[in-house]
C-alpha positions in Angstrom: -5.6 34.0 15.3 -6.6 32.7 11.9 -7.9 35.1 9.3 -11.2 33.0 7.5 -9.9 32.6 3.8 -11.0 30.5 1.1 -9.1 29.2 -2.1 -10.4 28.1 -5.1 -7.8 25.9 -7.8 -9.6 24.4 -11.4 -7.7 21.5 -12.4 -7.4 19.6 -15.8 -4.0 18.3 -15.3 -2.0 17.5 -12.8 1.5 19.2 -13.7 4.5 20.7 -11.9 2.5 24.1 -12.0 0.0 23.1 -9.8 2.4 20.9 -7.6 4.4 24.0 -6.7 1.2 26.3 -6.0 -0.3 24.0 -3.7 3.2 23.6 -1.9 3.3 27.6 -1.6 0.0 27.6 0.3 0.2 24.4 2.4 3.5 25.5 3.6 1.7 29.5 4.5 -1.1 27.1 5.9 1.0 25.4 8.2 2.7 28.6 9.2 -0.5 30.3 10.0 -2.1 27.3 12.0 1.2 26.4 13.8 0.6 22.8 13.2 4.2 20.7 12.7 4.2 18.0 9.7 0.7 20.3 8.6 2.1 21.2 5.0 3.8 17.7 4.6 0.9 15.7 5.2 -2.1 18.2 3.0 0.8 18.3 0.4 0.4 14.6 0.0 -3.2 14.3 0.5 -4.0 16.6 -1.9 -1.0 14.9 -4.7 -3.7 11.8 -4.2 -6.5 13.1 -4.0 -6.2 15.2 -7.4 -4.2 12.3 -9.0 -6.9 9.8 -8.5 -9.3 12.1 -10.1 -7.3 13.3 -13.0 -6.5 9.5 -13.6 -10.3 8.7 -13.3 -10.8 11.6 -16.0 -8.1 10.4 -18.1 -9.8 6.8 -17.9 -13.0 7.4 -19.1 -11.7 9.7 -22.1 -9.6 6.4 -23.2 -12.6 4.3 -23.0 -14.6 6.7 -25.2 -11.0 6.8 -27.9 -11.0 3.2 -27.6 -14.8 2.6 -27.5 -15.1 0.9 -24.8 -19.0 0.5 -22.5 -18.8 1.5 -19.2 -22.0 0.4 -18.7 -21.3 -3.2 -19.7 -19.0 -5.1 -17.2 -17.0 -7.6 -19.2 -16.1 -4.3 -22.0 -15.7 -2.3 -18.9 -12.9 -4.9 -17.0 -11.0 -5.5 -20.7 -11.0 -1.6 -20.8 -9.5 -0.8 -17.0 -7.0 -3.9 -18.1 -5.9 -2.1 -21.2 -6.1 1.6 -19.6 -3.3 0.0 -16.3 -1.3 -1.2 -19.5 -1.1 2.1 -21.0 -1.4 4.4 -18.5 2.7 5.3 -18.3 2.6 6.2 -21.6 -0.6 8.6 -22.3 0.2 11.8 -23.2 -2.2 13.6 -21.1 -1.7 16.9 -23.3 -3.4 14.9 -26.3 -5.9 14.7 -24.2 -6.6 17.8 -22.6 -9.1 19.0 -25.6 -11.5 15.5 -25.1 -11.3 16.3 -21.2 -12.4 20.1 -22.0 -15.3 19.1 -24.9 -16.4 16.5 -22.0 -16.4 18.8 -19.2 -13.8 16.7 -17.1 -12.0 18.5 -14.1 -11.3 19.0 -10.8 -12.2 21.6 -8.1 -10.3 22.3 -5.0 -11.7 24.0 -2.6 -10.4 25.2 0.5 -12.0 27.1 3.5 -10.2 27.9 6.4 -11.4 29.5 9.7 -11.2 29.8 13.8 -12.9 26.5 13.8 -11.7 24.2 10.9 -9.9 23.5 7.7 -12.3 22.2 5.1 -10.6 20.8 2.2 -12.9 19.4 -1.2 -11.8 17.7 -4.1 -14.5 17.5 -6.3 -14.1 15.6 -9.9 -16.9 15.6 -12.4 -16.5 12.2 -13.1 -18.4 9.9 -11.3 -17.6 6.9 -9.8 -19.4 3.7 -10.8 -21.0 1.4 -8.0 -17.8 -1.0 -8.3 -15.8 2.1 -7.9 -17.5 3.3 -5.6 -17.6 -0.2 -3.2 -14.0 -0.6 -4.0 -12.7 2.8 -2.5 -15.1 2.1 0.6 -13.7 -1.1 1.2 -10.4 0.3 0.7 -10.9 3.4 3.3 -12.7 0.5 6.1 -9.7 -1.3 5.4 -7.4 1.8 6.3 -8.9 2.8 9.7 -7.4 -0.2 11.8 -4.1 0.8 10.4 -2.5 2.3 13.7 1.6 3.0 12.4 3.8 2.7 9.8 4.9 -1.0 11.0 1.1 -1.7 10.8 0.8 -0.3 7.4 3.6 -1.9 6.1 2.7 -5.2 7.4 -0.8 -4.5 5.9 0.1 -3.1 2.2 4.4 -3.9 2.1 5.8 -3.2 -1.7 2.0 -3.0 -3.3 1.3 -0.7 -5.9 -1.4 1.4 -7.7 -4.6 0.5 -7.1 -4.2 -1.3 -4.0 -5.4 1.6 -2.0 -1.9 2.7 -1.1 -2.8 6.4 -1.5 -5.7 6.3 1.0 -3.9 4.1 3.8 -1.5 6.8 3.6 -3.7 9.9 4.3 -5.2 7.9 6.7 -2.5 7.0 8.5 -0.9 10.5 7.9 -4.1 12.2 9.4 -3.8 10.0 13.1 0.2 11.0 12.9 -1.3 14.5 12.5 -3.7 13.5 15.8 -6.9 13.6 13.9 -9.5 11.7 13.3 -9.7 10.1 10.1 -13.4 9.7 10.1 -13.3 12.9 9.0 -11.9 11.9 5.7 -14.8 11.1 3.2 -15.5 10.0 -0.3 -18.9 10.2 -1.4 -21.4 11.0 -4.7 -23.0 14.0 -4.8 -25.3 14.9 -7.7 -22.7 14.9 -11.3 -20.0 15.0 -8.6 -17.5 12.4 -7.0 -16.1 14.3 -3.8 -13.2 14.1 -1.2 -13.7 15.8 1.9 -11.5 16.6 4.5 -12.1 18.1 8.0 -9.4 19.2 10.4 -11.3 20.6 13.9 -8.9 23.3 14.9 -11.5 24.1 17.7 -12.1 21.9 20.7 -16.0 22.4 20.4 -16.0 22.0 16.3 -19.0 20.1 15.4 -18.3 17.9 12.4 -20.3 18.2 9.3 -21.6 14.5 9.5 -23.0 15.2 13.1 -24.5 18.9 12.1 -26.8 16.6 9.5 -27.7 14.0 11.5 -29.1 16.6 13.9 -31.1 18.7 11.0 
């Protein structure tokens, strides 16, 4: 039987620290629930979901250093250019005080019980409408993905920003036999969220249904 837990992390950077600690409890996770592959596949999904978030963090504290207007699309596209060019070589510690003074972090949560695994990512960045349409596009694009072949044949030797990551936890939560319309990305208030259901309970009512019914 599962014992209802909850687990909070606080993330500015993602370093080997916080790699380790979330491998500790996936791995207890996967022991607990007696789900094969469990600690493998949440190990990943949560490496993507906090790098994306850290890396959205890091981008808008480089377009504030170099002065660049998110709110104005040509300064905006020369700035996302320039931030891909130099991304390998920021030094995320010189940035950690701007990321502080500008309240960027992320927020995993984590809530466990009889009948599901919850998982939330939550950055306080938030997305802008074209980053916002581009991951929806990208997670559409993901569900007809049905095996690696598939995926392969669908994404081959692409890289970042091609929506690798997502194809992956999507196609990692099918291998894990669940669905991944439970994965979602969505705005809510000064919040970009990632949220993750896993119905350990044949009768689980998902989160999406429980609203449409209030």
């Amino acid at each position: 039987m599962v014992e209802p837990s909850k687990k909070h992390i606080s993330i500015l950077i993602l370093d080997n620290f916080v790699r380790d600690s979330l491998k500790d409890w996936t791995d207890d996770l996967e022991s607990d629930l007696k789900i094969d592959g469990l600690s493998h596949t949440l190990h990943f999904v949560l490496m993507e979901l906090i790098g994306n978030a850290v890396k959205a963090n890091l981008k808008r504290v480089y377009f504030k250093k170099h002065r660049y207007d998110v709110s104005n699309p040509e300064s905006y596209s020369q700035g996302v250019e320039a931030f891909m060019a130099d991304y390998n070589s920021i030094d995320e510690d010189e940035y950690k005080d701007v990321m502080r003074q500008m309240d960027f972090n992320v927020d995993v949560k984590v809530d466990v019980n009889t009948e599901r695994l919850l998982i939330f990512v939550e950055n306080t960045t938030v997305m802008l409408e074209e980053e916002e349409r581009r991951i929806r596009t990208k997670l559409a694009d993901s569900t007809d993905i049905k095996n690696i072949v598939d995926f392969s044949m669908h994404y081959g030797d692409d890289t970042e920003g091609r929506g690798l990551g997502l194809a992956m936890i999507v196609l990692l939560m099918k291998d894990l036999g669940f669905d991944p319309g439970f994965f979602r990305v969505y705005q809510n208030g000064e919040k970009t969220i990632a949220r993750l259901e896993f119905p350990l309970d044949k009768d689980y009512v998902p989160i999406r249904n429980r609203m449409k019914q209030n």
